[in-house]
C-alpha positions, 0 to 999 in steps of 0.5 A: 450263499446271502444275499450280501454275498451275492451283492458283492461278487456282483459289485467285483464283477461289475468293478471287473468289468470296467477295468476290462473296459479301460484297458480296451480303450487305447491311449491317446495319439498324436496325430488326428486321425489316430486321435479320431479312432482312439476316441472311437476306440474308447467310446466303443469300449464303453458301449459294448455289452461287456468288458470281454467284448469290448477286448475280443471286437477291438482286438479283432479290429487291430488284426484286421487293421495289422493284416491290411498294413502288411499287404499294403507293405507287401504289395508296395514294398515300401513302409 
């Protein structure tokens, strides 16, 4: 393997990377509280180490966000 062909599989992953990022940042809300945690959302998309942490530690948090909402649901019995 060059050097230049090292340099642009570095450049794909970074490019990658990045799109992996964006997709984890969630579109924006209507209401303020959701506006809040979208920015939240996006901003942390962008500061995790990686793109796939970004996507697991976001996913893991709208699991856990899920499960509280169908207790909530289910204890209450109401929406």
């Amino acid at each position: 393997m060059t050097a230049g062909d090292a340099h642009a599989r570095a450049r794909w992953a970074r490019r990658g990377d990045i799109a992996l990022r964006v997709v984890a940042a969630p579109r924006p809300a209507r209401t303020g509280m959701r506006i809040a945690l979208c920015a939240l959302a996006a901003m942390w998309a962008f500061a995790a180490r990686s793109g796939w942490r970004a996507i697991w530690t976001l996913g893991l948090a709208a699991a856990v966000a899920a499960a509280l909402t169908w207790i909530s649901i289910d204890a209450t019995c109401r929406v």
